[in-house]
matplotlib code that plots the C-alpha trace (Angstrom):
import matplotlib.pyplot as plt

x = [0.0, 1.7, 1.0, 1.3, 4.7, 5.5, 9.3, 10.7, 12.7, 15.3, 16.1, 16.4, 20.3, 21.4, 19.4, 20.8, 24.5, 23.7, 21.8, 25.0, 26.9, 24.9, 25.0, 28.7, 28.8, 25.7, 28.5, 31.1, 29.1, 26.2, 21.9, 19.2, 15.4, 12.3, 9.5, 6.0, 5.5, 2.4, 2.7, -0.8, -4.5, -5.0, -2.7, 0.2, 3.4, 7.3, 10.6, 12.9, 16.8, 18.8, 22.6, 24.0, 26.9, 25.4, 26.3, 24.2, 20.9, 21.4, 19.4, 16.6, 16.1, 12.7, 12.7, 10.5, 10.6, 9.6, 7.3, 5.0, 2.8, 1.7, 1.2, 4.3, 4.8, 8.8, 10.5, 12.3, 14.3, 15.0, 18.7, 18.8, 17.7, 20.6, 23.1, 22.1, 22.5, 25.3, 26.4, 25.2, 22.0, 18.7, 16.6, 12.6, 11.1, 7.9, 4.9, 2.4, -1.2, -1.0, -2.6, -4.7, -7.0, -5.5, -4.1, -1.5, -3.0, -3.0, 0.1, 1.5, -0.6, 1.2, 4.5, 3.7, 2.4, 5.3, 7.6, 5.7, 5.7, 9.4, 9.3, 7.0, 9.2, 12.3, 13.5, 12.6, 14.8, 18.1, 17.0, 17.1, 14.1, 16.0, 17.6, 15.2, 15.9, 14.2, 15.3, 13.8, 13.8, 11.5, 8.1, 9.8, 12.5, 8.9, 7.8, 10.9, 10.9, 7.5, 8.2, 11.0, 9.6, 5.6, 6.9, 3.9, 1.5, -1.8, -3.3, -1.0, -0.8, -3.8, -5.4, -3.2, -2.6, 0.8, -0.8, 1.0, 4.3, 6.1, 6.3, 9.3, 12.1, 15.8, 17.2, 16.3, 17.8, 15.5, 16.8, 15.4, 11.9, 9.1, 8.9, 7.0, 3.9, 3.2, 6.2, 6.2, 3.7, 3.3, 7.0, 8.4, 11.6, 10.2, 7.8, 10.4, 12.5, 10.3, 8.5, 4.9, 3.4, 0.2, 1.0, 2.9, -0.4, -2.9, -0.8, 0.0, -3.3, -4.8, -2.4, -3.0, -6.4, -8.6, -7.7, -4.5, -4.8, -1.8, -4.0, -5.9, -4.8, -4.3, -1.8, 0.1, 0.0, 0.9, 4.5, 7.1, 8.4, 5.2, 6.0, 10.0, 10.7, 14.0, 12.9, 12.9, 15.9, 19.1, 18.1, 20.3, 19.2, 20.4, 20.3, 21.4, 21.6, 20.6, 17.2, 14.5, 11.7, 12.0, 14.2, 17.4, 15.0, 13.3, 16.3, 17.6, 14.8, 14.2, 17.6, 17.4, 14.1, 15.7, 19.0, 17.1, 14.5, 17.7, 17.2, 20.3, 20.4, 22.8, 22.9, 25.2, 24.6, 25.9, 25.9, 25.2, 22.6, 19.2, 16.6, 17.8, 20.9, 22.5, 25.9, 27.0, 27.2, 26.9, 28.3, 24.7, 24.5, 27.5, 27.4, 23.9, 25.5, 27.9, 25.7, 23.2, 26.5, 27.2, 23.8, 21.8]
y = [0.0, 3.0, 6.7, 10.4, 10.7, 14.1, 15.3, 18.7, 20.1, 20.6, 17.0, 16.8, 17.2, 15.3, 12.1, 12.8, 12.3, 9.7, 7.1, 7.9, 7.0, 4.1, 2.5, 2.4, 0.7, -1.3, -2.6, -3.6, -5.2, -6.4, -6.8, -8.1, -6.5, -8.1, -5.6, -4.2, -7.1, -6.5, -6.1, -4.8, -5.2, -2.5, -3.1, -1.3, -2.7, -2.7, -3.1, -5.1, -4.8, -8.1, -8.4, -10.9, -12.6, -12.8, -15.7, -15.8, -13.9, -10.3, -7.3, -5.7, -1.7, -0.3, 2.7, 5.1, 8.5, 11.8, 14.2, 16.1, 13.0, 12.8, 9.4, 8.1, 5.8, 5.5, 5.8, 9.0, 7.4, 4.1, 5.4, 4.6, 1.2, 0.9, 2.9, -0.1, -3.1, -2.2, -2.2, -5.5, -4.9, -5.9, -2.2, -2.4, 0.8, 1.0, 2.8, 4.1, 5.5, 9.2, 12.8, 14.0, 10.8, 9.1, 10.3, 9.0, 6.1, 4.9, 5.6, 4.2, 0.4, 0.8, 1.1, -1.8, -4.0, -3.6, -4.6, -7.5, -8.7, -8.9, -11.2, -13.0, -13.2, -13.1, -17.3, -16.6, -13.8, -14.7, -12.0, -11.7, -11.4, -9.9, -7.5, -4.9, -1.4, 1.9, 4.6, 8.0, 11.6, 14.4, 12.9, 9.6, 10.2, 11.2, 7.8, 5.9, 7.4, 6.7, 2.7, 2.9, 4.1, 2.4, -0.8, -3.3, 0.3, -1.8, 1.8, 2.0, -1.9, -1.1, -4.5, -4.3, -7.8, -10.3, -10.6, -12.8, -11.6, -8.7, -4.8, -4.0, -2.9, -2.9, 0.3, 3.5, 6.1, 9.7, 12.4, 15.7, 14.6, 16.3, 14.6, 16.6, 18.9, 20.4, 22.1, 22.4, 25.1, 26.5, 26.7, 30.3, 28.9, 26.5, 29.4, 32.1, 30.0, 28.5, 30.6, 29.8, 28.7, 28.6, 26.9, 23.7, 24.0, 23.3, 20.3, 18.8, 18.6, 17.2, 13.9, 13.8, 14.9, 17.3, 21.1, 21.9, 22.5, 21.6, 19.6, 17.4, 14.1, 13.0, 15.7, 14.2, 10.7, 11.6, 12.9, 10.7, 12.4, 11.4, 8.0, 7.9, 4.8, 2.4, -0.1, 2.5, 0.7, 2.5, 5.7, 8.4, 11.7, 13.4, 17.1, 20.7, 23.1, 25.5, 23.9, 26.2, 23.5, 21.0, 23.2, 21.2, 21.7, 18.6, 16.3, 18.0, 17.3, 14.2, 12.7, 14.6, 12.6, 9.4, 10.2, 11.0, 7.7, 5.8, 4.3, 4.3, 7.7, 9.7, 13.2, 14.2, 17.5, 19.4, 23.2, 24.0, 21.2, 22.7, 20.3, 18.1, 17.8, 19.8, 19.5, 16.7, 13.5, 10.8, 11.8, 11.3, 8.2, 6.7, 8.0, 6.2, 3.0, 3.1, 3.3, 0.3, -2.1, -1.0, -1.5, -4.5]
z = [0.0, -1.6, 0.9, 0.3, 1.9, 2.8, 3.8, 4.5, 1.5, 3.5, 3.5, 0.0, -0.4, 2.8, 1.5, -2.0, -0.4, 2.0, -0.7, -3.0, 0.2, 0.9, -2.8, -2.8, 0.4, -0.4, -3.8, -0.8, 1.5, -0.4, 0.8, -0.5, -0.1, 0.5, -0.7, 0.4, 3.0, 4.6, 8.4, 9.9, 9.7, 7.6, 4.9, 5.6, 4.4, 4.9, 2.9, 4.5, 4.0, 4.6, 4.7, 2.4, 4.3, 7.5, 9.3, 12.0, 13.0, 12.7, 14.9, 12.8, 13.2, 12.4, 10.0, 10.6, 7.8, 9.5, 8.0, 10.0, 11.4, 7.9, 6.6, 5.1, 2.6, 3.7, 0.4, 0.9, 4.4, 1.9, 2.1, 6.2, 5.8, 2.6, 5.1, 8.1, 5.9, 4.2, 7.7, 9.3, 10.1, 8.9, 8.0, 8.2, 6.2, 6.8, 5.5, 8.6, 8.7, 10.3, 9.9, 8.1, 8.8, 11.4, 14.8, 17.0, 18.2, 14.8, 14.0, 17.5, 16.3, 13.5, 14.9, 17.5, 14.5, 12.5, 15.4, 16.5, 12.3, 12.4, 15.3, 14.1, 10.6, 12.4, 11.6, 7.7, 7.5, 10.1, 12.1, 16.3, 17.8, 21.1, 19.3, 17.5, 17.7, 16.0, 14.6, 12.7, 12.0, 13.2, 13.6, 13.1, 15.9, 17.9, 16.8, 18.3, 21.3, 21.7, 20.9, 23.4, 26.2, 25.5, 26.2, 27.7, 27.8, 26.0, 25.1, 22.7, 21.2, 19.1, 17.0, 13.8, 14.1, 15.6, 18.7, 20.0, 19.9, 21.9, 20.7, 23.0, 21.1, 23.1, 21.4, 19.8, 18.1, 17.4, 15.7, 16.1, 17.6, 19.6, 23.0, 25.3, 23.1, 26.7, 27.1, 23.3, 23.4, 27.0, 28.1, 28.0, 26.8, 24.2, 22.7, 22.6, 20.4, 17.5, 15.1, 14.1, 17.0, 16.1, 12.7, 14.9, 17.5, 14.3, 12.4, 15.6, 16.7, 13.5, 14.8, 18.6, 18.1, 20.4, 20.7, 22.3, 26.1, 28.5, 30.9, 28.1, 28.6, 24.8, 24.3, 27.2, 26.2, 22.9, 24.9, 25.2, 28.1, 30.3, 29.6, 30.9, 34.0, 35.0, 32.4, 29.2, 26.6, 25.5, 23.8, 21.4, 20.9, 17.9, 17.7, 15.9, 18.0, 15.3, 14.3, 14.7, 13.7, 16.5, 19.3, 21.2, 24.2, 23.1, 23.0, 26.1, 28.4, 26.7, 27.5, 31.2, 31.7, 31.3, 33.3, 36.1, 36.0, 35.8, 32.2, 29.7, 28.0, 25.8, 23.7, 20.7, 19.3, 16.2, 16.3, 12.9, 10.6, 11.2, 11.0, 8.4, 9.6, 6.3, 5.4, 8.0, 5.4, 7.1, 10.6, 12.4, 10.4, 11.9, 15.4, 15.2, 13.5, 16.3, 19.1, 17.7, 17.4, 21.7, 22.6, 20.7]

ax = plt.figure().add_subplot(projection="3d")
ax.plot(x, y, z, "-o")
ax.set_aspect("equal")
plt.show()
């Protein structure tokens, strides 16, 4: 099932670098790709990048493209899942239900679904079932956040189908992701610091759902930060400090959050990038190669 997918503009030369990047390494190291494997209930499906000369099971990291908590068909983030298996791991890109039809719930049972598929697939394709990660951009590092730290939470398993098998993933890696929309848009500090407000209040809320308001309890369920304990896996934040889109506040807090419930945190941040990260090459991608190989 093909989706609208929507990415910032200003991604547009980074992902041009990276899938060159990612093709020559993909020449050295070689993967194969099983395509548009359906994975929920209501049809959404995932490519699924396989290393060639893998000996033994290899961990699987989840995909997820960013843009806007619009629903994504995951084609323009191909080049991460290329970058991961020409590095040793398997890469599911997914495709996920979002705004302007569906709101965070929806995407979350996608998100669970798809993780629970690849256990459920994980003998077919040599991949370990114990070692699944996530990783993603903007909305998509909100989305990974949100798998990591919604672990065994059944409001957000949804019925998308693989019921029988677990949605926990054991690592995560967001870049640039909204974490808290409470501080987001009643914080002094948060406000002063992003430009249209209002704009962010509007799109936002056509994914969590009801009118903004810092007490309503979807817009804090929708925040990964409310959901932060102990158990919560090994988590990178990504960041530029110059990104006026989604502010370092967000990774800052984020990461703080975790430190503080005792759960295995850490922070890297560029000073110049903005939200796409522009001009770095692959420097995010291997800081987050490296920290997937430490931790799963």
């Amino acid at each position: 099932m093909r989706l609208l997918s929507r990415c910032p503009r200003h991604f547009s030369n980074f992902l041009i670098l990276l899938f060159l990047s990612a093709s020559l390494l993909s020449a050295e190291t070689g993967f194969t790709v099983e395509k548009d494997l359906t994975y929920s209930n209501s049809g959404m499906t995932l490519d699924l990048f396989l290393p060639k000369e893998a000996s033994t099971p290899v961990p699987c990291v989840i995909v997820i493209q960013g843009g806007g908590f619009n629903a994504q068909d995951g084609q323009r983030f191909r080049p991460f899942a290329e970058y991961l298996a020409s590095h040793g791991f398997a890469a599911a890109l997914i495709a996920y239900r979002g705004r302007p039809d569906h709101t965070y719930l929806d995407t979350m049972a996608d998100m669970k679904a798809s993780v629970r598929f690849v256990r459920k697939v994980s003998g077919k394709y040599r991949i370990d079932p114990e070692r699944i990660g996530a990783t993603g951009r903007s909305a998509g590092g909100t989305l990974a956040a949100l798998l990591a730290v919604t672990g065994g939470m059944e409001d957000f398993e949804g019925s998308e189908g693989h019921a029988g098998f677990s949605s926990r993933i054991q690592a995560a890696v967001a870049y640039a992701g909204v974490f808290d929309f409470v501080a987001r848009f009643t914080d002094p500090r948060h406000i002063a610091l992003q430009p249209n407000v209002k704009s962010k209040i509007e799109s936002n809320g056509d994914w969590v759902g009801p009118a903004f308001s810092a007490d309503n309890p979807e817009w804090i369920r929708a925040s990964a930060i409310r959901h932060v304990d102990k158990n919560d896996p090994p988590t990178l934040f990504l960041q530029c400090k110059d990104d006026s889109t989604v502010l370092w506040l967000q990774s800052q807090e984020m990461y703080e959050a975790m430190k503080s419930a005792g759960a295995e945190a850490s922070i890297h941040y560029y000073e110049k990038g903005g939200h796409g990260f522009n001009g770095l090459a692959e420097e995010p991608m291997a800081e987050m190669v490296k920290f997937f190989r430490e931790v799963l």
